[in-house]
C-alpha distance (Angstrom), angle and dihedral (degrees) to the residues before:
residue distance angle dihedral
X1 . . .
X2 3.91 . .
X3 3.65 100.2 .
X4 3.43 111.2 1.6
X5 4.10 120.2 105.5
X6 3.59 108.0 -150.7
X7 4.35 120.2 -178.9
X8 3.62 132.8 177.9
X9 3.53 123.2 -112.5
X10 3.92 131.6 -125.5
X11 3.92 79.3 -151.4
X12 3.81 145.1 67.2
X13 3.48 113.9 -108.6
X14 4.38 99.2 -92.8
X15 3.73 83.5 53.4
X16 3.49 101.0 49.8
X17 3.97 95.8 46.6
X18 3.95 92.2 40.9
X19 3.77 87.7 55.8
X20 3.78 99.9 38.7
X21 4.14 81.8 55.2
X22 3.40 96.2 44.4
X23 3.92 87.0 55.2
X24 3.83 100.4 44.7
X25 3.73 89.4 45.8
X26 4.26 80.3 48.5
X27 3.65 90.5 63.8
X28 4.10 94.5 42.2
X29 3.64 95.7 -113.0
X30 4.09 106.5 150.4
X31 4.14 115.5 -124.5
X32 3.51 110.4 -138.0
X33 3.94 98.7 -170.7
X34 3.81 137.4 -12.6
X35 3.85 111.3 -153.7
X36 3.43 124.5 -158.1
X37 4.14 109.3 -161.7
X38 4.02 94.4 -179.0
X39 3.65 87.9 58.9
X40 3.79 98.6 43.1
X41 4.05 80.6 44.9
X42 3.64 93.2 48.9
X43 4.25 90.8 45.9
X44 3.90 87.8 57.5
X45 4.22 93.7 41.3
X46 3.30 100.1 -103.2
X47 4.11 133.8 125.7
X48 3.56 117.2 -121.9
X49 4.03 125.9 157.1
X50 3.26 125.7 -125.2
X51 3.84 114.3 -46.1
X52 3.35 140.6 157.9
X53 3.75 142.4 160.4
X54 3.84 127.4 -151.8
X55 3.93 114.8 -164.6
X56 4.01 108.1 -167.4
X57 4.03 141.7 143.3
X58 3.60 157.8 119.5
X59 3.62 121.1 -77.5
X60 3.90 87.3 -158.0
X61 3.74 84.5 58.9
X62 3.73 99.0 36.6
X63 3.86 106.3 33.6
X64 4.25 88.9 68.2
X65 3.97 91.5 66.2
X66 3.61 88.0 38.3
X67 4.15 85.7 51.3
X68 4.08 88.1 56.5
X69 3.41 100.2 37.1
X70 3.80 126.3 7.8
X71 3.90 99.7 -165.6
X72 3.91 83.3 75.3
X73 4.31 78.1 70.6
X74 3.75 80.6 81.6
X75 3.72 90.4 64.4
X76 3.14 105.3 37.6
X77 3.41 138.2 117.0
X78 3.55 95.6 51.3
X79 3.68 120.9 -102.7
X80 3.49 127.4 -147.5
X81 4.28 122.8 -169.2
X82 4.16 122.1 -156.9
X83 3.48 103.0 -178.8
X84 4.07 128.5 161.4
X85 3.76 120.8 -134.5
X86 3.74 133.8 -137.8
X87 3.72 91.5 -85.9
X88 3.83 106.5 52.8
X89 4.02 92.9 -94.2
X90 4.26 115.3 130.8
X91 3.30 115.3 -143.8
X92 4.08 133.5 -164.3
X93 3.74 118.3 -154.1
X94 4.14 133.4 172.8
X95 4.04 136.6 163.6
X96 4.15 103.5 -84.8
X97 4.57 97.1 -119.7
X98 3.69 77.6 -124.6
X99 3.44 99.7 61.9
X100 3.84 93.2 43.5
X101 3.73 84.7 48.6
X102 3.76 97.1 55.4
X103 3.96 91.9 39.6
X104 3.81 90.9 64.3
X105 4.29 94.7 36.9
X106 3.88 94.5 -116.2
X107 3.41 107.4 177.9
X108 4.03 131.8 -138.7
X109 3.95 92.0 -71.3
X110 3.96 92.7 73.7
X111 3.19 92.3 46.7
X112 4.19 98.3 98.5
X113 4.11 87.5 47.8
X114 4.14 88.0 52.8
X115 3.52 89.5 45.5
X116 3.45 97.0 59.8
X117 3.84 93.4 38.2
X118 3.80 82.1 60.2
X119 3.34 95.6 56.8
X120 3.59 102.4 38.3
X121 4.08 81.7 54.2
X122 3.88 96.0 56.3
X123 3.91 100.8 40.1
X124 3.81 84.3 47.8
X125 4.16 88.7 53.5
X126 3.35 91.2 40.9
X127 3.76 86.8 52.8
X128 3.15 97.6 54.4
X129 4.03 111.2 36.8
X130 3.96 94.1 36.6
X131 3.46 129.2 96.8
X132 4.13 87.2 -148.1
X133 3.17 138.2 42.7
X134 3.46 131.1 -71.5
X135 3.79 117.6 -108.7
């Protein structure tokens, strides 16, 4: 999908989440809400694999995009999605910064604060779905 990073994990989905928490709370970013949609599906009786939604961040890191362009509010915190296919495999998926960037026409001066959301994004999914250590 346009946008969205998606990687396999070397972990089921408890694992992966636990670890990708245990990381962003590791770099003293706040989590604002962890949603688990197989429970909530479960609680209205209906079957729903693994699922779950983390919504975390930095306002010092967030609130500048916001500053230029306030629609990106609608994106922000950042989001990121474990969720376990039909076959067993976990899978960790969030918005690329880029592609939040673009979406809201943010123009060249954002670009350092994407940059580093970027990266923060992929050493946190690497982190949490790799057997070693991020680089």
């Amino acid at each position: 999908m346009n946008g969205l990073q998606t990687t396999q994990s070397s972990f089921g989905p408890r694992e992966t989440m636990n670890r990708l928490r245990a990381e962003i709370e590791a770099r003293g970013m706040q989590v604002f809400a962890h949603i688990d949609h197989a429970a909530l599906a479960t609680e209205a009786g209906l079957p729903l694999l693994p699922t779950e939604v983390i919504i975390f961040g930095n306002p010092r890191a967030g609130t500048p995009l916001m500053q230029a362009r306030q629609t990106v509010g609608i994106d922000l915190p950042l989001k990121v999605l474990v969720w376990q296919d039909a076959s067993g495999k976990t899978w960790l998926s969030y918005n690329e910064p880029e592609w939040i960037a673009h979406r809201h026409g943010l123009d060249a001066q954002a670009d350092p604060a994407v940059g580093k959301m970027a990266a923060m994004l992929k050493a946190l999914s690497e982190k949490a779905t790799a057997d070693t250590p991020a680089s």
